[in-house]
N, C-alpha and C positions, 0 to 999 in steps of 0.2 A: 504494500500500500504506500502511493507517495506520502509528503507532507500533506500535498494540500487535501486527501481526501482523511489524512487523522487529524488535520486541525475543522475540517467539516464537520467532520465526528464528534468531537470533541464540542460543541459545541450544539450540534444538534440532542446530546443525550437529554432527555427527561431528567429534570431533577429539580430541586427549590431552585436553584437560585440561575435558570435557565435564561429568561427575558438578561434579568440581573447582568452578568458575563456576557451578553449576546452585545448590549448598551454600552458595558465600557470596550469589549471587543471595537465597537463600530468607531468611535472615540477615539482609540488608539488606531487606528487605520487610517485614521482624517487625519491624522498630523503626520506633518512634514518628514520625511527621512526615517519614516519607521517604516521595518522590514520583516514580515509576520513570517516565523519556521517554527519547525518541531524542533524541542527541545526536551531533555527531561521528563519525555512521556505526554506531555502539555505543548499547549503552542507558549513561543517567544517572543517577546518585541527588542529589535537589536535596532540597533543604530549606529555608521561606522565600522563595524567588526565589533562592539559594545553590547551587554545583553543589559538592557532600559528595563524592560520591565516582563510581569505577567499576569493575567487575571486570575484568579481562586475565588474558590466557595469551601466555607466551611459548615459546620453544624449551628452559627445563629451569624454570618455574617460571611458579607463576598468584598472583593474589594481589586487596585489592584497594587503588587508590591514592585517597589523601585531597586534597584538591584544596588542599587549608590545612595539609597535614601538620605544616607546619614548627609551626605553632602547637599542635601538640597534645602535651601531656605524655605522654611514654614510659618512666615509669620500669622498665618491664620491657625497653627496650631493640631492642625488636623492630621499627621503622618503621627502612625505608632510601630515601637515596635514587633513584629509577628511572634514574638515569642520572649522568652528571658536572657534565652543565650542569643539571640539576634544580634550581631553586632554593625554590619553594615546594612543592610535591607531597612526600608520600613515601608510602612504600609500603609493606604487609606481604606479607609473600609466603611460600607454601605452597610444600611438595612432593608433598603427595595427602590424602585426604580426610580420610586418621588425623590428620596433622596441624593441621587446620581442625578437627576434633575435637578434639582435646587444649587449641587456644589460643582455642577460641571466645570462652569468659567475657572473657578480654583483649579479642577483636578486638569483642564488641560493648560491651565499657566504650569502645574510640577510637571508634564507630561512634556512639553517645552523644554522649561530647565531641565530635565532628564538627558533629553538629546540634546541639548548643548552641551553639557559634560562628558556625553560619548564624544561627539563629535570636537571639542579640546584635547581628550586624550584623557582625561583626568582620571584617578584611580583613587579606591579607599586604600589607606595605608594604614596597616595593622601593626602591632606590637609582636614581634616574631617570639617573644618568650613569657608570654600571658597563660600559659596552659599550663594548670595545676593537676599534675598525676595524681592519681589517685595510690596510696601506697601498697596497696597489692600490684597495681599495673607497673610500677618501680620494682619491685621485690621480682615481679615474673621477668623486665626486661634485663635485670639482674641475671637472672639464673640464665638466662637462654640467649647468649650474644647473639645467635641468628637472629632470633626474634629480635633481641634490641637493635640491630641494624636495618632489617626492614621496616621496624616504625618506625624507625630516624629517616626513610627514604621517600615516607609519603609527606604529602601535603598538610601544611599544616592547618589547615579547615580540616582533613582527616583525620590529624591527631586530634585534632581538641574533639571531633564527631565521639571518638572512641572515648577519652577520657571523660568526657561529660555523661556518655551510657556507662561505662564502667560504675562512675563516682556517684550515680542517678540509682544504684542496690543500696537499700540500706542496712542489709546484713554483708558483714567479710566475706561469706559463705558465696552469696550470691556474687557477689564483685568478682573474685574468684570463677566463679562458673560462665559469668559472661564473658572475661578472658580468654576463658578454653575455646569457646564456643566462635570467638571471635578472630580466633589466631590463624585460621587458614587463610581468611582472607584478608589480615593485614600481609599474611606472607605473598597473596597474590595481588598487593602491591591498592587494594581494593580500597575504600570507604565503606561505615556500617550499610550506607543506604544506594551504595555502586550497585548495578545488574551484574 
């Protein structure tokens, strides 16, 4: 199946928040130098060689996430972030269509700023040694230098992906166990959530 017939897909499925995604879909297509692929199972909005943004629906809210969020000026306040551990993305998020109507003119002035910062080149820049092991995941990369050398070879969104599920059992036991569980495919160089 190409792209375009899984982003057709994708978008024709039955579900809440169907119209919802179909409206910012339309939204992000009307502006300028956005370039609609399959990414990640999902369609993509890139810009320049840049991945801008992409729509989602969750269980009480749809919205869509900026992939540089942090960088984008919000003084109307409305960009959050998708999660705890989020650290570049943020998000704006709808509750139905009135409302994608009412904040449009906002969401396409950040839909704007988005592709201008692909298209600058600009990048979020991370702290490269922010990721707290968790100490079972120390202790195993201890015992096993193969292991400790393949997780020093992936990405470090990878590492921290693992560290954060590691450190996210709250028994040793279980920390443990999702280390085991986890180690083939840090060895095959993977992320928890890689195919």
């Amino acid at each position: 199946m190409d792209d375009d017939a899984r982003i057709e897909a994708f978008y024709a499925r039955e579900g809440r928040w169907k119209a919802e995604k179909s409206a910012l879909r339309a939204i992000l297509r009307d502006t300028d130098g956005i370039e609609e692929v399959w990414k990640w199972r999902a369609p993509c909005y890139t810009c320049a060689g840049g991945n801008t943004a992409m729509v989602a629906g969750y269980a009480e809210r749809c919205g869509i996430s900026f992939f540089k969020g942090v960088l984008l000026s919000d003084p109307e306040g409305m960009l959050v972030a998708p999660g705890p551990n989020s650290r570049a993305v943020r998000m704006m998020v709808f509750r139905d269509l009135a409302d994608i109507a009412a904040r449009e003119t906002v969401l396409r002035r950040y839909i704007t700023e988005a592709v201008e910062l692909d298209r600058a080149g600009r990048r979020v820049v991370l702290p490269k040694d922010d990721i707290d092991l968790p100490e079972e995941l120390v202790a195993a990369l201890d015992a096993d230098p193969a292991l400790a050398e393949a997780f020093a070879a992936l990405t470090p969104g990878r590492q921290r992906g693992y560290a954060l599920t590691i450190a996210g059992a709250k028994q040793s036991a279980t920390r443990y166990a999702r280390i085991e569980k986890w180690t083939p495919r840090i060895f095959e160089g993977k992320g928890i959530h890689d195919r």
